[in-house]
C-alpha positions in Angstrom: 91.1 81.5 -46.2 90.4 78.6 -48.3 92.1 75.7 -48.6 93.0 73.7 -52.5 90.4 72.6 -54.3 92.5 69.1 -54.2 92.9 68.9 -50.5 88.9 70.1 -50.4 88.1 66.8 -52.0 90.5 65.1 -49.5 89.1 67.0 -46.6 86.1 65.8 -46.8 87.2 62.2 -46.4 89.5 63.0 -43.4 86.4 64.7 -41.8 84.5 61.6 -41.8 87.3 60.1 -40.4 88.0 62.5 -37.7 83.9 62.8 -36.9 83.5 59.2 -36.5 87.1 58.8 -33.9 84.9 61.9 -32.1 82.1 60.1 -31.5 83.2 56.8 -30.6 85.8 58.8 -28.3 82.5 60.1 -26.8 80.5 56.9 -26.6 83.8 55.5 -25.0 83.6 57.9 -22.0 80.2 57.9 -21.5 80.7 54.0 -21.2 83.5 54.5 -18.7 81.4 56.6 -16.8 78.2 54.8 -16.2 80.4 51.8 -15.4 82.0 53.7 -13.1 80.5 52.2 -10.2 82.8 54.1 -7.2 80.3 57.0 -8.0 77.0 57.3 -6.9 74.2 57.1 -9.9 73.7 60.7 -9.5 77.6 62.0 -9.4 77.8 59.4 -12.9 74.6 61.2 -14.3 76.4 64.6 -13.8 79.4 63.4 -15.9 77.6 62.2 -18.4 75.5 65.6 -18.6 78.8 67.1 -18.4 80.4 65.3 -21.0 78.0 65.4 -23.4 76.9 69.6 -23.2 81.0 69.9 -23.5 81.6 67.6 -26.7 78.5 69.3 -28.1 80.3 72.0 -27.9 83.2 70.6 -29.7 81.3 68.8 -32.5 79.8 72.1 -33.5 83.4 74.2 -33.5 85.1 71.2 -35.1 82.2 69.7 -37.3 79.3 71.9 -38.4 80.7 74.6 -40.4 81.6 72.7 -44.1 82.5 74.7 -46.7 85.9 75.2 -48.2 86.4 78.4 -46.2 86.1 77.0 -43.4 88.1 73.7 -44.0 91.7 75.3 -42.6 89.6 75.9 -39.3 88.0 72.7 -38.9 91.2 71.2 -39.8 93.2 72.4 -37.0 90.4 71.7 -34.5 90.5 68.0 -35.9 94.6 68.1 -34.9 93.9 69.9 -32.1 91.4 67.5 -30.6 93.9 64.2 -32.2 91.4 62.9 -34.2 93.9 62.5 -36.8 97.4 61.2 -37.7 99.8 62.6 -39.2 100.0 59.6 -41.9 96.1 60.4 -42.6 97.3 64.4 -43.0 100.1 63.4 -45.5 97.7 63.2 -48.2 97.3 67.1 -47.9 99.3 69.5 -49.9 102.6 70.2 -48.0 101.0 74.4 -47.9 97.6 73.1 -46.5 99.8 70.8 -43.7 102.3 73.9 -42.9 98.6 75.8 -42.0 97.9 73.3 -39.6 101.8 72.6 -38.5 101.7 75.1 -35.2 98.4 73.4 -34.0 99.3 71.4 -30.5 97.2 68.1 -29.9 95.2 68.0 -26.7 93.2 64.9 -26.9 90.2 65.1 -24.6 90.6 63.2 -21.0 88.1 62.7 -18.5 87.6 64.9 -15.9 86.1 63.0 -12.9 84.1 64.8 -10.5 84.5 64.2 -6.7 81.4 62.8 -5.0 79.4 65.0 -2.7 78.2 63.4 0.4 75.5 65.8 2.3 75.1 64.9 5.8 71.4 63.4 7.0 
């Protein structure tokens, strides 16, 4: 289902937007974590793996398909992930924003890992 051609144009400067809140959301966890220093090197390496092969995932759902088809999609992923407000939305026609109206906002949190000791 495509979206407007009008909110099309507009899309495209919301998904610059929305990309660049992604990765400095990424880049901002990844700092936390190798700062992190409660956990060993290793345990903070296996976040950051972790965090990274799961947001890859997420760039690619949310980012990597553009076309006008597959704006409404990308759209609600951007909500979804809270990588926009509703002010930036408002420049959308009111039938592109009712699309996207149902779509609940789970930003991304950390999920920190508990260290393993193994015994000498």
């Amino acid at each position: 289902m495509s979206i407007l051609e009008s909110d099309w144009k507009k899309f495209k400067g919301l998904r610059e937007i929305a990309l660049d809140r992604f990765c400095l959301g990424v880049l901002a966890d990844a700092e936390t974590i190798a700062q992190h220093s409660a956990l060993s090197p290793h345990a903070r390496y296996r976040m950051l793996y972790r965090l990274t092969r799961d947001r890859d995932k997420d760039i690619v759902h949310t980012f990597d398909l553009y076309s006008r088809s597959s704006a409404l999609m990308a759209l609600r992923m951007m909500v979804m992930h809270d990588l926009l407000t509703d002010a930036e939305l408002s420049i959308l026609s009111e039938e592109t924003r009712e699309k996207i109206s149902g779509v609940v906002r789970q930003p991304h949190e950390l999920e920190w890992v508990e260290e393993i000791v193994r015994p000498d």
